[in-house]
C-alpha positions in Angstrom: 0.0 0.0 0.0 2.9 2.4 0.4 3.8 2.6 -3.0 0.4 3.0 -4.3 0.2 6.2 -1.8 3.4 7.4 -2.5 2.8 6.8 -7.1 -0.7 8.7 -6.0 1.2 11.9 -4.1 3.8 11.9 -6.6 0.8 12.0 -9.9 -1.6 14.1 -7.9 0.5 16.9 -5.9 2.1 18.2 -9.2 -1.6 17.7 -10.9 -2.5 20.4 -8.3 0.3 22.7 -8.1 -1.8 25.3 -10.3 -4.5 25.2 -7.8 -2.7 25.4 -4.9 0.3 27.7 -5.9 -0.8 29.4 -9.2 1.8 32.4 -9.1 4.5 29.5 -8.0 4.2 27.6 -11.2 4.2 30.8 -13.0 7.5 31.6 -12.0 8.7 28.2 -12.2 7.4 28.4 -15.9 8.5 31.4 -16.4 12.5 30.6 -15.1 12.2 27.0 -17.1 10.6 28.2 -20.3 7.3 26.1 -21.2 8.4 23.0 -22.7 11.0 22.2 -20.1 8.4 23.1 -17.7 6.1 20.7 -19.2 9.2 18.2 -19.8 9.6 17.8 -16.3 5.9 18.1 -15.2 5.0 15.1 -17.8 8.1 12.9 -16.1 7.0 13.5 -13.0 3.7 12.4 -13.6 4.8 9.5 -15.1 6.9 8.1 -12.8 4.1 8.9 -10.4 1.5 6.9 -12.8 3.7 4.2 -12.7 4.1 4.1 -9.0 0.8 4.2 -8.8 0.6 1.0 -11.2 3.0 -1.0 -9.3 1.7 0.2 -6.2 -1.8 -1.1 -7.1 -0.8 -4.2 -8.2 1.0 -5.1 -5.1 -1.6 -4.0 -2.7 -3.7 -6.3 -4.7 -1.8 -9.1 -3.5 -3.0 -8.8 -0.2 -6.7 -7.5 -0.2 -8.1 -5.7 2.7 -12.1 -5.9 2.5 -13.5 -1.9 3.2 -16.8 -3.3 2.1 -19.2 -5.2 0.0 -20.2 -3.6 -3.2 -24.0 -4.3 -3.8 -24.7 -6.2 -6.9 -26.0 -3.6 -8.8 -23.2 -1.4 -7.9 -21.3 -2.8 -10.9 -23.9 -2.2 -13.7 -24.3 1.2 -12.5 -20.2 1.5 -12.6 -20.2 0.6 -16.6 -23.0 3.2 -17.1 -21.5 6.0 -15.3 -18.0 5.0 -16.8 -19.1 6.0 -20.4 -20.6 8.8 -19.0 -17.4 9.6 -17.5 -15.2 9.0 -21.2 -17.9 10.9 -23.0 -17.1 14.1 -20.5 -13.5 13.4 -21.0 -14.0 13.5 -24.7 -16.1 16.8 -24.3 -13.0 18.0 -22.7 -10.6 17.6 -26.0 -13.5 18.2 -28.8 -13.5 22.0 -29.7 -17.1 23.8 -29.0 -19.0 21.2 -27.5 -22.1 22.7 -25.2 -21.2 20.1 -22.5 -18.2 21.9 -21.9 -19.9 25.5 -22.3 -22.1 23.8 -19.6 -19.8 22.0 -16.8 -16.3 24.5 -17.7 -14.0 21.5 -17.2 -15.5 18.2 -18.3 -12.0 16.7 -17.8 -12.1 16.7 -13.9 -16.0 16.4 -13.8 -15.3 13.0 -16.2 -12.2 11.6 -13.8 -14.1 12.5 -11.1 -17.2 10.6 -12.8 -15.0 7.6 -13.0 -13.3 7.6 -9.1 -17.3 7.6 -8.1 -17.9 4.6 -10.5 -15.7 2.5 -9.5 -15.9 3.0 -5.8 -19.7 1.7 -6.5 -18.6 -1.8 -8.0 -14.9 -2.0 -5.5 -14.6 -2.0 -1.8 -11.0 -3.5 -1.0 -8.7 -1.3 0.7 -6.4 -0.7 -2.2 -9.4 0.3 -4.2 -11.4 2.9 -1.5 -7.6 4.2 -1.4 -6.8 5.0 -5.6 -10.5 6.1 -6.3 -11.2 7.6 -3.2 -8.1 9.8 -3.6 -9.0 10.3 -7.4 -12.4 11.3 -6.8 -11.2 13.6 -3.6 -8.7 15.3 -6.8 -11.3 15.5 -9.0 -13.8 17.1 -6.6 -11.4 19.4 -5.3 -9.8 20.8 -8.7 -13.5 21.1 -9.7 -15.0 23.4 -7.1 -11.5 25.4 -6.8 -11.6 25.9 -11.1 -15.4 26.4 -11.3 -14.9 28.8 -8.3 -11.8 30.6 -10.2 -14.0 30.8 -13.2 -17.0 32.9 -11.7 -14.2 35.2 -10.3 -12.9 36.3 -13.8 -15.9 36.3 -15.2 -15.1 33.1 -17.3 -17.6 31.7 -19.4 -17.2 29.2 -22.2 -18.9 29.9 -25.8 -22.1 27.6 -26.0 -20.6 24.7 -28.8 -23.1 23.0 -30.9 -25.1 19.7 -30.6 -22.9 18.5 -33.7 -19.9 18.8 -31.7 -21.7 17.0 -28.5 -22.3 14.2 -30.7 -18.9 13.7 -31.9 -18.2 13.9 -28.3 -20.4 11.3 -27.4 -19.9 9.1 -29.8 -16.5 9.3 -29.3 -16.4 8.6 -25.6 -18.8 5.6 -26.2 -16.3 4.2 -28.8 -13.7 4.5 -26.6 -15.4 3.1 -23.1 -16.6 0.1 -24.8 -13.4 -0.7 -26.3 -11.3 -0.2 -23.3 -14.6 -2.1 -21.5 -14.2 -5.0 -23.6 -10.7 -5.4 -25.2 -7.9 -3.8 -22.9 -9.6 -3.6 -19.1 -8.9 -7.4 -18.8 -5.4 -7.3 -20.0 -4.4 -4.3 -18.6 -6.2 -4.4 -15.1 -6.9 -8.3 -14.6 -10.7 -7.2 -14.4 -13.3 -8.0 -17.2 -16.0 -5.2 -16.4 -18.9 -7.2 -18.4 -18.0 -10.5 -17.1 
C-alpha cells in the first residue's frame, strides 16, 4: 500500500500545483521556459503513474475488504464509466455545449470515473486509488469552477454536432477499453 500512496502523491501533488500555488508555477514556468516546464511536469507524472501502477498491483496481492459492493453497484459503474469518457472526450472536442455547460468536463469526467468505481470495489487498495482520485477531481472542480466565476469566465455555447462527436467518441472508446484492454491491462473484465 505504500507505493500505491506514495505513485498517487507523486501523480496528484504536481496535478495540483496550479490550484494550490498558481503564481509559483508561473514563476517556475517562467524561469524553465514552457516545454521544459512541461518536460519535467510530464516525467514527473509519469513516474508517479507508474508508482501508482506498481503500487496497485502489489496492494492487490494482499486484499483488505472496506466493504461489500451491492450487486447492482457494478452495472451502475459501466454506465457511469461511459458517462465519464464521454465528459473526458467533451473535454478535448472544440465547441461542444457540455463543456460550455460543466467548464472542465475533464475533472468532472475523472471525477465521474473515481465515483464509479468505488460503487462496483470496496477492497482497501481500491477505496484508497479512487477515493483519492475522486477527492482530486472534486477538489480541482469546485476550486476551477470557483476561479471561473471570479474572472468572469464563461465558455462559448458549442453546438449539438460537436456534443455528438463527443459522445460518440467517448462511447467508442469506453466500450473498447470495456471490452478489449480492461482485462489485460487491469486483470478485471467489467462485463464479465
Amino acid at each position: 500500500m505504500t507505493w500505491l500512496i506514495a505513485g498517487l502523491l507523486v501523480f496528484l501533488v504536481p496535478h495540483s500545483i496550479g490550484l494550490v500555488a498558481p503564481d509559483w508555477r508561473s514563476r517556475q514556468v517562467a524561469r524553465l521556459g514552457e516545454k521544459r516546464w512541461k518536460g519535467v511536469y510530464s516525467l514527473v507524472s509519469l513516474v508517479g503513474l507508474v508508482l501508482v501502477i506498481w503500487g496497485f498491483g502489489q496492494a492487490r496481492a494482499s486484499p483488505v475488504t472496506v466493504w461489500t459492493p451491492p450487486a447492482w453497484g457494478r452495472h451502475a459503474s459501466a454506465l457511469l464509466t461511459v458517462i465519464a469518457f464521454v465528459l473526458i472526450a467533451a473535454a478535448y472536442v472544440p465547441g461542444t455545449r457540455i463543456k460550455a455547460a460543466l467548464g472542465h468536463p475533464m475533472t468532472a469526467g475523472v471525477a465521474l470515473w473515481a465515483f464509479a468505481h468505488l460503487l462496483a470495489n470496496g477492497w482497501l487498495h481500491d477505496v484508497v486509488l479512487f477515493g483519492a482520485f475522486l477527492a482530486w477531481a472534486l477538489a480541482t472542480f469546485v476550486i476551477r469552477r470557483s476561479r471561473d466565476r471570479r474572472a468572469g469566465t464563461t465558455y462559448a455555447r458549442g453546438s449539438v454536432a460537436k456534443d455528438a462527436i463527443a459522445v460518440v467518441a467517448g462511447v467508442v472508446v469506453a466500450l473498447g477499453f470495456a471490452l478489449f484492454l480492461h482485462a489485460p491491462l487491469i486483470g478485471v473484465r467489467p462485463f464479465g
